[in-house]
Backbone as a ProteinNet text record, in pm:
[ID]
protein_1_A
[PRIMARY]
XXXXXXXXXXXXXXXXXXXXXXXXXXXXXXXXXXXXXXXXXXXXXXXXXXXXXXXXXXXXXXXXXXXXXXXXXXXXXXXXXXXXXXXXXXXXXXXXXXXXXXXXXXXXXXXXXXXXXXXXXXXXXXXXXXXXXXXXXXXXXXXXXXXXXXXXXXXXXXXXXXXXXXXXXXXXXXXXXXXXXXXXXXXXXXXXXXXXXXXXXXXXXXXXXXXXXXXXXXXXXXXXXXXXXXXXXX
[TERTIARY]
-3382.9	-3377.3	-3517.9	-3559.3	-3741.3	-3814.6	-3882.2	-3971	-4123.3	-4193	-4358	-4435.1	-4528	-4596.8	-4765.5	-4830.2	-4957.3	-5016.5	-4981.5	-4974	-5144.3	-5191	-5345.3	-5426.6	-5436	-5478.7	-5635.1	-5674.6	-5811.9	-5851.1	-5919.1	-6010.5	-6120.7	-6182.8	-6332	-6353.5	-6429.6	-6469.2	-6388.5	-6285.5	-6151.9	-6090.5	-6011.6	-5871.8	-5743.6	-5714.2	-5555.1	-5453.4	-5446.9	-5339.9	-5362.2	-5390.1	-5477.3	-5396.2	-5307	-5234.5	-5100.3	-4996	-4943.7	-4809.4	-4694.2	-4601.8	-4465	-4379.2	-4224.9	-4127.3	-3977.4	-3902.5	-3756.3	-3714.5	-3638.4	-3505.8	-3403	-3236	-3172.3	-3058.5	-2946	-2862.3	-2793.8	-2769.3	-2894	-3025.3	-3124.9	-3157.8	-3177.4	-3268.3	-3402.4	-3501.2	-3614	-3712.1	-3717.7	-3865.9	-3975.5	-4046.5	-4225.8	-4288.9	-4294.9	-4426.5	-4558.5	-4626.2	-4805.3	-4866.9	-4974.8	-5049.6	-5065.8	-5140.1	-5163.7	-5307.4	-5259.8	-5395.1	-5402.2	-5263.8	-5225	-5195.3	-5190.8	-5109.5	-4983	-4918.6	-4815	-4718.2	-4810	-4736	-4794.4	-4938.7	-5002.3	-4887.3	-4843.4	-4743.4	-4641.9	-4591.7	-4459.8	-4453.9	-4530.8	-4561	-4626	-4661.2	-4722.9	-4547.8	-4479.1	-4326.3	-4256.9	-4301.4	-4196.1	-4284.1	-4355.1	-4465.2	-4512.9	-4507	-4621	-4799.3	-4838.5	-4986.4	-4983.2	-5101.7	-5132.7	-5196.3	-5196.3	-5252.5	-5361.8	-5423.6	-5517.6	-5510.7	-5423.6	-5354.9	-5209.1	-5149.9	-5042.9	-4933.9	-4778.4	-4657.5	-4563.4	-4474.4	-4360.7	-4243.3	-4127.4	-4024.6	-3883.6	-3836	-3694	-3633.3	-3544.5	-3386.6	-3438.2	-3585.6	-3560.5	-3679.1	-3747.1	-3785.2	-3928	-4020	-4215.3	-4198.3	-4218.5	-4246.9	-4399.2	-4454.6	-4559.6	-4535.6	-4451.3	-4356.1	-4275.6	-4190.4	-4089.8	-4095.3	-4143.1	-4145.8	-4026.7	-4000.4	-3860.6	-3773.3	-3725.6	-3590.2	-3609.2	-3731.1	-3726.6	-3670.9	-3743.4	-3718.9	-3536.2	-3445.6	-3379.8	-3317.5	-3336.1	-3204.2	-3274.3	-3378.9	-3443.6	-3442.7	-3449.3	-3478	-3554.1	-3676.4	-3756.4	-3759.8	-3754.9	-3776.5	-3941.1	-4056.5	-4152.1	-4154.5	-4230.8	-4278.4	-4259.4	-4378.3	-4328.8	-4277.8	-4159.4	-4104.2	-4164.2	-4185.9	-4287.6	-4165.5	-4091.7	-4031.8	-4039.6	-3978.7	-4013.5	-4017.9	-4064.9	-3989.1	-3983.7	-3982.8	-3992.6	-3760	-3746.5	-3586.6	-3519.7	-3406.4	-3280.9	-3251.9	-3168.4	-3160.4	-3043.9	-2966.1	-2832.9	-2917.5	-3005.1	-3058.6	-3142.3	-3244.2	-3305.1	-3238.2	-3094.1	-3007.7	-2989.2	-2912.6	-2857.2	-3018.6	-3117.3	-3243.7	-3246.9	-3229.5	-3233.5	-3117.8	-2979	-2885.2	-2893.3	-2964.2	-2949.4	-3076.8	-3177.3	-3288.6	-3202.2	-3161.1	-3032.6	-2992.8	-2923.9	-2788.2	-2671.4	-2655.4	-2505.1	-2397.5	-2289.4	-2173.4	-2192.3	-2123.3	-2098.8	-2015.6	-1877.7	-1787.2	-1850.7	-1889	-1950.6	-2066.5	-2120.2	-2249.7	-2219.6	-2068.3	-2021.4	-1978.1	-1901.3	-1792	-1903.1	-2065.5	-2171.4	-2246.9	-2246.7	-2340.7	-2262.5	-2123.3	-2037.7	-2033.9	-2001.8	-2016.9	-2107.2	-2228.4	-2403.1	-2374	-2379.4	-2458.8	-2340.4	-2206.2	-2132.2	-2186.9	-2198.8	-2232.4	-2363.3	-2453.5	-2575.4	-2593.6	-2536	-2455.4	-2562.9	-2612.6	-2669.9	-2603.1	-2486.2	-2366.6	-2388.1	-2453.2	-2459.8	-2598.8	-2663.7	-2833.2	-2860.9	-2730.7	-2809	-2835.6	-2793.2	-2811.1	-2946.3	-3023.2	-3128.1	-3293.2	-3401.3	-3516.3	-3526.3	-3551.8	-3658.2	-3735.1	-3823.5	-3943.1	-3917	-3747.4	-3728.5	-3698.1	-3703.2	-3634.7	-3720.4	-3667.3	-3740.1	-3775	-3879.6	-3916.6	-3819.7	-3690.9	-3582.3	-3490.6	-3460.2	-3414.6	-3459.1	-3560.6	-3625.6	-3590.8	-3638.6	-3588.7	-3443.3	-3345.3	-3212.5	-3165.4	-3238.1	-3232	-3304.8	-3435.1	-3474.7	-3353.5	-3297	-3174.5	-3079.6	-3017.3	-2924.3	-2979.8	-3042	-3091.1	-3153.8	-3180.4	-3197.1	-3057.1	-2965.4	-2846.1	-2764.3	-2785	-2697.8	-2681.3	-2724.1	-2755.3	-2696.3	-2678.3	-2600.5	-2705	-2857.3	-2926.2	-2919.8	-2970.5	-2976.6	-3010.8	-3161	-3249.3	-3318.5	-3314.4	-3360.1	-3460.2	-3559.7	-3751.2	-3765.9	-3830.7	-3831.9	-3955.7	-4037.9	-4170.5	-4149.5	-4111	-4092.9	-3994.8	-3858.3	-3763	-3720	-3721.5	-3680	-3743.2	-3859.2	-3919.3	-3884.1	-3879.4	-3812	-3645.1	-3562.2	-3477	-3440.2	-3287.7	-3245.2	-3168.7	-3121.2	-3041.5	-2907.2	-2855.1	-2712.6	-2764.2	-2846.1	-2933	-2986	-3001.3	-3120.8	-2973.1	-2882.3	-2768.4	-2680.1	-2629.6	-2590.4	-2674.7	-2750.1	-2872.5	-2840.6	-2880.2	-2866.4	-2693.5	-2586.5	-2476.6	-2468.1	-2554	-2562.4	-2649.6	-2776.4	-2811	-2745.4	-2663.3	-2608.4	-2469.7	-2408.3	-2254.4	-2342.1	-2483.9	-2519	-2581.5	-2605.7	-2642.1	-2522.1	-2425.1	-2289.1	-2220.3	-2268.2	-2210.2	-2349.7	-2406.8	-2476.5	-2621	-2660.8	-2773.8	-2882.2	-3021.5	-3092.9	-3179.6	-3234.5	-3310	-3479	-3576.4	-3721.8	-3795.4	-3806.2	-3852.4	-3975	-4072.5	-4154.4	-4115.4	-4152.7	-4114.2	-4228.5	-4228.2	-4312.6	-4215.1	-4035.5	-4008.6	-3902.2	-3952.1	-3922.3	-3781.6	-3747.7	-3617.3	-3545.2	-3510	-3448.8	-3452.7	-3567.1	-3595.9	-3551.9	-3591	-3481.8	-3326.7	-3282.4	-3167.9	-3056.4	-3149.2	-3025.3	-3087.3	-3178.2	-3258.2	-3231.8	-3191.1	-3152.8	-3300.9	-3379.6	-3535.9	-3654.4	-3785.6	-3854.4	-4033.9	-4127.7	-4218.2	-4295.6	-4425.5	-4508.4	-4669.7	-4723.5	-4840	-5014.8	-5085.2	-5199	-5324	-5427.1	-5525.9	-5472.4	-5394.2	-5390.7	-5291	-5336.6	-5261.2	-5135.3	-5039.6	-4890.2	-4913.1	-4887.5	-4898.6	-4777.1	-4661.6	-4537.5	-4389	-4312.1	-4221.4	-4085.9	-3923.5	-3818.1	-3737.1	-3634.4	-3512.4	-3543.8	-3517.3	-3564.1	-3548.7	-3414.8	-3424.2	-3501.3	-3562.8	-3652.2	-3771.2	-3818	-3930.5	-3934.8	-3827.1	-3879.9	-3820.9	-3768.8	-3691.7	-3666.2	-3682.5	-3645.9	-3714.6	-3801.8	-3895.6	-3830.4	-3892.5	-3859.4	-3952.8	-3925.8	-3968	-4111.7	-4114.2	-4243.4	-4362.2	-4271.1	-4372.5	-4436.8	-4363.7	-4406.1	-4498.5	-4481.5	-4549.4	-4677.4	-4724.3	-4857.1	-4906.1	-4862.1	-4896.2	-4985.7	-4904.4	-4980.4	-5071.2	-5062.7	-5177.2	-5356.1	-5289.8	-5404.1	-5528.8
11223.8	11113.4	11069.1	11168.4	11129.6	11225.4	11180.2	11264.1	11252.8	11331.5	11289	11374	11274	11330.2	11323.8	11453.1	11440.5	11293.6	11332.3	11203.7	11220.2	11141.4	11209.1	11053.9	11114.2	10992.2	11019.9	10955.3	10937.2	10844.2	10918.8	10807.3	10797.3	10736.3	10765.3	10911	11020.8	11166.7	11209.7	11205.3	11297.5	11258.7	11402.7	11376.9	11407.4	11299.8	11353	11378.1	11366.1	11444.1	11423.6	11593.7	11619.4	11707.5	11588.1	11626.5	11705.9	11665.7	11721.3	11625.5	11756.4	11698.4	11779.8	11682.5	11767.5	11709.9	11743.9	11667.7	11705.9	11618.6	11593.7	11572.6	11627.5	11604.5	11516.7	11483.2	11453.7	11556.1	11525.3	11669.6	11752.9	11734.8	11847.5	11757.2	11853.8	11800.3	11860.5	11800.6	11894.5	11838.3	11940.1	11959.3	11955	11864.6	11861.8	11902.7	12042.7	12087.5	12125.5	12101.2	12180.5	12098.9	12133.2	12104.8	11939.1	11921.2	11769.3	11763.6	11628	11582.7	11683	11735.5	11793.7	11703.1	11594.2	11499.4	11453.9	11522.2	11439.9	11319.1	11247.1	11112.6	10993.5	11074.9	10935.2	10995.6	11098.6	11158.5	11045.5	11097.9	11038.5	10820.9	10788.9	10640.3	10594.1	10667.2	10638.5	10658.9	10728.9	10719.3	10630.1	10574.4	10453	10320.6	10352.2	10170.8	10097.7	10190.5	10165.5	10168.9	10260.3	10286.3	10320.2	10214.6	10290.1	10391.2	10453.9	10587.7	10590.5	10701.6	10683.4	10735.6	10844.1	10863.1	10920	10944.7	10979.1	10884.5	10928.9	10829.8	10876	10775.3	10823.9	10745	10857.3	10746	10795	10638.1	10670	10630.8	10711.4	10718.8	10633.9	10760.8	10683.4	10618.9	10499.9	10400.8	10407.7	10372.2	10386.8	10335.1	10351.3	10292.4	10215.2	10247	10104.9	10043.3	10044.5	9934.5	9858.4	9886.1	9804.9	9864.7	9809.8	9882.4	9817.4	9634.1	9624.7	9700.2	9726.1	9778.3	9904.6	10012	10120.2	10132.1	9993.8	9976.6	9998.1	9891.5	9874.8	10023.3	10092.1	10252.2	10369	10322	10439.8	10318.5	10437	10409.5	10499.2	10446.5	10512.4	10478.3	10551.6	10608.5	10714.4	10596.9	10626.2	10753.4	10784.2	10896.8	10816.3	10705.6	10533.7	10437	10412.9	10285.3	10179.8	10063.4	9965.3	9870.2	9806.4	9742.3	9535.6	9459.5	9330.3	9342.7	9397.2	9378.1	9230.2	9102.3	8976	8972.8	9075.1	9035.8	9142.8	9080.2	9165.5	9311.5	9425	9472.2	9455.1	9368.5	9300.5	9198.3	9130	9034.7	9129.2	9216.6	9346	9383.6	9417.3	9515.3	9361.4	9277.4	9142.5	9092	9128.6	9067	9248.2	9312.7	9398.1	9411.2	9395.9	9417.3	9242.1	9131.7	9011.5	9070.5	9171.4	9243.5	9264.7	9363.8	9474.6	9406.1	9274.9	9202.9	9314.8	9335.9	9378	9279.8	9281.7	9265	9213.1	9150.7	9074.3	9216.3	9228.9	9273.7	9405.2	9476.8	9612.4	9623.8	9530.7	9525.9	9556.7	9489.4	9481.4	9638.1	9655.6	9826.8	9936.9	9894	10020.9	9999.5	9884.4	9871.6	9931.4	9899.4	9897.5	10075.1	10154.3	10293.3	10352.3	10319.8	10359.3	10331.1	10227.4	10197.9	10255.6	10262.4	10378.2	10483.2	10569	10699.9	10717.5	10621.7	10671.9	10599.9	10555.4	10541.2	10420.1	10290.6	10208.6	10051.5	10084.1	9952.6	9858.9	9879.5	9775.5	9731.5	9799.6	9761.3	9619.5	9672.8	9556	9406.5	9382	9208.4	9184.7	9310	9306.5	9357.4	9275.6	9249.7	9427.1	9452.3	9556.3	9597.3	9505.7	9537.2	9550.8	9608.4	9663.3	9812.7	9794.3	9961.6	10093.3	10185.2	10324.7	10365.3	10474.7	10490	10588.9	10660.9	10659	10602.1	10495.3	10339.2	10317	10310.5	10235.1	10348.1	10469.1	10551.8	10543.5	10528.5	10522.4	10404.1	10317	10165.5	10167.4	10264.8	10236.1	10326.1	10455.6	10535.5	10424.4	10337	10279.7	10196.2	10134.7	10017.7	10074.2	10198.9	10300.6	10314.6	10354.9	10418.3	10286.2	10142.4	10035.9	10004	10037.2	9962.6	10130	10168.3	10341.4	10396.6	10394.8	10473.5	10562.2	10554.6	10704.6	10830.9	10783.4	10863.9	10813.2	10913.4	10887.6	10972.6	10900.5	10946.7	10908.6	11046.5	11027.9	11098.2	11060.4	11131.8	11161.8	11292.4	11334.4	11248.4	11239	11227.7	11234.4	11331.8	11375.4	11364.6	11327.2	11281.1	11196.5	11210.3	11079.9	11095.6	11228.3	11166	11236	11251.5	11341.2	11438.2	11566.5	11673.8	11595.6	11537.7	11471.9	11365	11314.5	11229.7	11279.7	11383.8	11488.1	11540.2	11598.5	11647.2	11562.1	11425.4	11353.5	11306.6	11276.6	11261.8	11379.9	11444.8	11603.6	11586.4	11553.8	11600.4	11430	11333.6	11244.3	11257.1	11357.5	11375.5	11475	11567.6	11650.6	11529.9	11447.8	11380	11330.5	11232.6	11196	11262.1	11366.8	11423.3	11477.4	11546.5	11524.8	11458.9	11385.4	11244	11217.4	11309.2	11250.8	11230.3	11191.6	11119.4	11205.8	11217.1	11329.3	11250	11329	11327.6	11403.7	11337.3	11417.4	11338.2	11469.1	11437.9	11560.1	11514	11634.9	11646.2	11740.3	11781.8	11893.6	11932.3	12026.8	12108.6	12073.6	12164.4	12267.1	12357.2	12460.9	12513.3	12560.2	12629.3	12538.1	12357.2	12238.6	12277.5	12255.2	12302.1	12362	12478.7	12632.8	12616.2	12571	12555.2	12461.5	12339.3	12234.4	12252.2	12239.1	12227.8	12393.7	12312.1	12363.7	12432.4	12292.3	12324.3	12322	12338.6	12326.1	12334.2	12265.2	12227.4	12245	12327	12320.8	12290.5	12215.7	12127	12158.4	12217.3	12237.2	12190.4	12072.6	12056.9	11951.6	11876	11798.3	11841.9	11962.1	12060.5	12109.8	12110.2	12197	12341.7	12413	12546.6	12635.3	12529.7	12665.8	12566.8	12536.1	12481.1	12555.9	12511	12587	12578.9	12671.3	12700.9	12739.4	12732.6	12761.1	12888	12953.3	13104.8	13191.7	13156	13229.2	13201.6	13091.8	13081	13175.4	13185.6	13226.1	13415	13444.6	13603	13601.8	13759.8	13788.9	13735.5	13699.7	13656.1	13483.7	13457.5	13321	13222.2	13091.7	12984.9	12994.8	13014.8	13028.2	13096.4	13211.8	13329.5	13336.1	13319.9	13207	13157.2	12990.6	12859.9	12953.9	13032.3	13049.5	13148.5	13253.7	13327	13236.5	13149.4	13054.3	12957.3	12939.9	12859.6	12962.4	13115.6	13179.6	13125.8
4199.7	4296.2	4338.4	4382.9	4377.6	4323.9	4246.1	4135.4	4153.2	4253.8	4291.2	4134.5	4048.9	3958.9	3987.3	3996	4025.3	4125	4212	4316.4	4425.2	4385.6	4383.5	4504.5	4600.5	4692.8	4777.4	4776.6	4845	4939.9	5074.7	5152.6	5170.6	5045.3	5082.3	4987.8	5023.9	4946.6	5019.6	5085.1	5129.4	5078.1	4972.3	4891.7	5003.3	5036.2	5142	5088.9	4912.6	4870.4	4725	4682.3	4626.5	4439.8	4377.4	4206.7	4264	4340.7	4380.7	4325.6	4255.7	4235.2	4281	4277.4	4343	4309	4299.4	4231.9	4345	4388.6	4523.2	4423.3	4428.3	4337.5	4454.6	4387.3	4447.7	4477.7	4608.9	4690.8	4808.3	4757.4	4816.7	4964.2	5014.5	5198.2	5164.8	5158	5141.4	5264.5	5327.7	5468.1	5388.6	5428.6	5403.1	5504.5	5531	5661.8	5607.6	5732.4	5681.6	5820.9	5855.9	5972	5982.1	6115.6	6096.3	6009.1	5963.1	5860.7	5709	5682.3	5561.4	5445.5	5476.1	5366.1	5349	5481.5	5467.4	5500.8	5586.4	5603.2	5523.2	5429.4	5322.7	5237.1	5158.7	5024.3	5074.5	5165.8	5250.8	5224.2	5295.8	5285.6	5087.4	5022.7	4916.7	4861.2	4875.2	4823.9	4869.2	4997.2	5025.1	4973.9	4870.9	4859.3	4922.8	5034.2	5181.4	5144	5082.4	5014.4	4872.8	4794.2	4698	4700.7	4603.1	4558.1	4419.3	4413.1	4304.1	4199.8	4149.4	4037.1	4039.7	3926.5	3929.9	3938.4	3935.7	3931.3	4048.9	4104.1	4223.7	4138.1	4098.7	4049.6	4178.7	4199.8	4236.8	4177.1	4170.9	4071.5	3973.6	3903.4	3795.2	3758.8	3862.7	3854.1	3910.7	3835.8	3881.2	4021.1	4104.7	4229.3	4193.2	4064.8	4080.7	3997.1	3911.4	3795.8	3870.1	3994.2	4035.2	4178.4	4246.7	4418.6	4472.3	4456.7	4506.4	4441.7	4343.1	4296.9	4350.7	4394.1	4432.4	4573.7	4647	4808.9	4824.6	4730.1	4736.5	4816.9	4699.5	4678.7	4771.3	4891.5	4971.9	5166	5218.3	5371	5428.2	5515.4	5531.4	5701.8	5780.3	5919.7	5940.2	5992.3	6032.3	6148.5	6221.7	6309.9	6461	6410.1	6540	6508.9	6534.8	6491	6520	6403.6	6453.4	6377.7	6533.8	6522.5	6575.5	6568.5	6573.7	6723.2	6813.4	6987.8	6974	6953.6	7041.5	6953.1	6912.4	6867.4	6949.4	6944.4	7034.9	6898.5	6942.2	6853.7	6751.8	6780.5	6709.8	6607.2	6679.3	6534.3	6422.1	6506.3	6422.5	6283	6330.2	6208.4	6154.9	6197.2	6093.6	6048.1	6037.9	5986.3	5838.1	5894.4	5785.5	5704	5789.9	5660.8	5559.9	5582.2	5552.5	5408.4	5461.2	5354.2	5255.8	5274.6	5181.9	5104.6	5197.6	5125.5	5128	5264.4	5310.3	5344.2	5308.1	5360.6	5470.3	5530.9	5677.5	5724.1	5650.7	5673.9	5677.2	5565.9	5612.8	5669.8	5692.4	5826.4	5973.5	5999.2	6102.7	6101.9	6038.1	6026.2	6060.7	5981.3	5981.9	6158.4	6165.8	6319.4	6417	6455.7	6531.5	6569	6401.5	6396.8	6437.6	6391.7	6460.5	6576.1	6616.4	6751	6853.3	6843.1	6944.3	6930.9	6766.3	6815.8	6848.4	6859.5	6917	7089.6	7136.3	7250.6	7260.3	7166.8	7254.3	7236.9	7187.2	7203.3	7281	7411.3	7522.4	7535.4	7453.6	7486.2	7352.9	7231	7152.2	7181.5	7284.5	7315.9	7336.7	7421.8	7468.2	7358.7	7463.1	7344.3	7324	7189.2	7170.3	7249.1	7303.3	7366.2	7506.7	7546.8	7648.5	7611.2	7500.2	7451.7	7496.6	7519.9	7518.8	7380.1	7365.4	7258.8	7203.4	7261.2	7194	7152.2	7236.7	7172.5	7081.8	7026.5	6907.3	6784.8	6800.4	6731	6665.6	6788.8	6705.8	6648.5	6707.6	6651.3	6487.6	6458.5	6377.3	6264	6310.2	6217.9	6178.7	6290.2	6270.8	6096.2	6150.6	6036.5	5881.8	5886.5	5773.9	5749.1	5769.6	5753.2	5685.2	5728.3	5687.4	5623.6	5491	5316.2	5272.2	5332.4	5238.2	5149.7	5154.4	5068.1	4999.9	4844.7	4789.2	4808	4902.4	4948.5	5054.2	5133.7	5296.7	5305.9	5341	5341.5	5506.1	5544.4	5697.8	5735.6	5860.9	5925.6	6040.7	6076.4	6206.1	6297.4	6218.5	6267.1	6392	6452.9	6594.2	6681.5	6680.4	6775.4	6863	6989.2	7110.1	7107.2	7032.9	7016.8	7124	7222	7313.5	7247.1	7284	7222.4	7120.9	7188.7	7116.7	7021.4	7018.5	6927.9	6786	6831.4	6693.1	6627.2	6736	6679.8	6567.3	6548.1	6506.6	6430.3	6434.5	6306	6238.4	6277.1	6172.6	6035.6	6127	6115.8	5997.8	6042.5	5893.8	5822.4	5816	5716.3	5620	5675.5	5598.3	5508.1	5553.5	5499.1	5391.8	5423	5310.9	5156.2	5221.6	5078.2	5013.5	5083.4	5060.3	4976	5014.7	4931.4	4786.4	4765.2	4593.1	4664.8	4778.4	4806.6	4821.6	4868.3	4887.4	4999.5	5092.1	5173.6	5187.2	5186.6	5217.2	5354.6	5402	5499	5601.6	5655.5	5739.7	5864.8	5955.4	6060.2	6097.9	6234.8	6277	6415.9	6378	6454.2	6282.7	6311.4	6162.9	6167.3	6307.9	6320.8	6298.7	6300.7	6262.1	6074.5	6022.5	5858.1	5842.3	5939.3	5803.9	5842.4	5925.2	5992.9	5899.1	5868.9	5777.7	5614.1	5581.9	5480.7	5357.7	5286.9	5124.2	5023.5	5071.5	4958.4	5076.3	5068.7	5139.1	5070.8	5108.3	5051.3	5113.8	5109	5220.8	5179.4	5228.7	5191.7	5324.6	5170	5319.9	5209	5345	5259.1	5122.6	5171.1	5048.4	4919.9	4883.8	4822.1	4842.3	4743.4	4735.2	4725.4	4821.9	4848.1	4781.5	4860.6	4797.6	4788.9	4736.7	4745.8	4660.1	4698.1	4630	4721.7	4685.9	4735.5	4896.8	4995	5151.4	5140	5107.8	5086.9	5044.2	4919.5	4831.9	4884.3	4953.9	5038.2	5164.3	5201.7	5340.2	5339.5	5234.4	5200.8	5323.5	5395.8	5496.9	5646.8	5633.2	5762.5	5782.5	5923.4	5973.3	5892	5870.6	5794.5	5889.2	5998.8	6099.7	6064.6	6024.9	5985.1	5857.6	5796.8	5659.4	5649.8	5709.3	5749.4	5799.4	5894.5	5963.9	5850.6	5800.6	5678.2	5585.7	5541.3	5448	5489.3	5609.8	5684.4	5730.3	5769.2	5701.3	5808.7
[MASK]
++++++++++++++++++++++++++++++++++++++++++++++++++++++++++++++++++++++++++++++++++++++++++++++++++++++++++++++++++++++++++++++++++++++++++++++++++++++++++++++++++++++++++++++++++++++++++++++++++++++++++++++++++++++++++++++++++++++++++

């Protein structure tokens, strides 16, 4: 589903991510942790055709993300760390400006918003601008509108951030239906007991560099994903 090949990025004489490859299935949740300024929200954004990169290939399902970045955009949704959303729009025009992107359904635009936006309890806020929203508002506003085109693969940066307990919870409980369902999810985080908790594979990135990645089990044997994670941080 996503296939990172020697993915090799630079700013300047700092390599921020430094021949690093990984291969994300259908079915897998895979956590990207490692410190800040490890590389992982340039890896992360260089997979959604947010940044080029300076060597190497990113394919989804399949497809060069620098041969065809729309057809890649199409089959992925990507949920930033800060949602940088339109504030001067309500959040009802927001989603009908992205599912109109997609090219969703009227009919299943309506069936997917209606579902989101009850269970993330902000049904009554969509009339109103964005740029009244809390920065958990925006957050679930930005899930909702990821979630509406049914992605293959859901690419995310510190997800949980801003969200409230019942918020993170339900997020959680759709990232698991969707991979469920064939799709795969990558995403970083810096709360671990969440990682080792839902997460199948796990990848851990220091210095640019791929340190250790696999099965979460075989990564972490008997010790906590924590104990782990600081072991290898060293």
């Amino acid at each position: 589903m996503l296939n990172i090949q020697h993915l090799t990025k630079n700013y300047g004489e700092k390599k921020a991510v430094d021949d690093l490859s990984l291969h994300i299935k259908p079915g897998e949740m895979y956590a990207f942790i490692g410190h800040n300024g490890a590389g992982k929200t340039t890896t992360i954004k260089s997979c959604c055709g947010l940044l080029d990169f300076d060597s190497g290939d990113i394919y989804i399902d399949g497809i060069s993300i620098k041969d065809d970045p729309i057809e890649c955009k199409k089959r992925i949704a990507y949920i930033p760390d800060n949602p940088d959303l339109y504030e001067f729009m309500s959040g009802i025009k927001y989603l009908n400006f992205v599912g109109d992107i997609y090219g969703v359904k009227k009919d299943e635009r309506f069936e997917r918003v209606k579902k989101y936006a009850d269970m993330f309890e902000i049904t009554n806020d969509l009339a109103q601008p964005i740029s009244s929203y809390s920065h958990g508002m925006k957050q679930k506003l930005a899930i909702i509108s990821a979630l509406l085109h049914s992605p293959k693969l859901l690419i995310m940066d510190e997800p949980f951030v801003g969200l409230d307990p019942k918020a993170a919870f339900l997020l959680k409980e759709e990232m698991k239906k969707l991979c469920e369902a064939g799709g795969a999810i990558f995403f970083s985080t810096h709360v671990l007991e969440v990682a080792e908790k839902i997460c199948n594979k796990i990848a851990i990135i220091k210095g640019g560099k791929l340190v250790v990645s696999g099965d979460m089990e075989e990564v972490k044997g008997d010790e906590s994903l924590e104990s782990v994670f600081l072991e290898l941080e060293g």
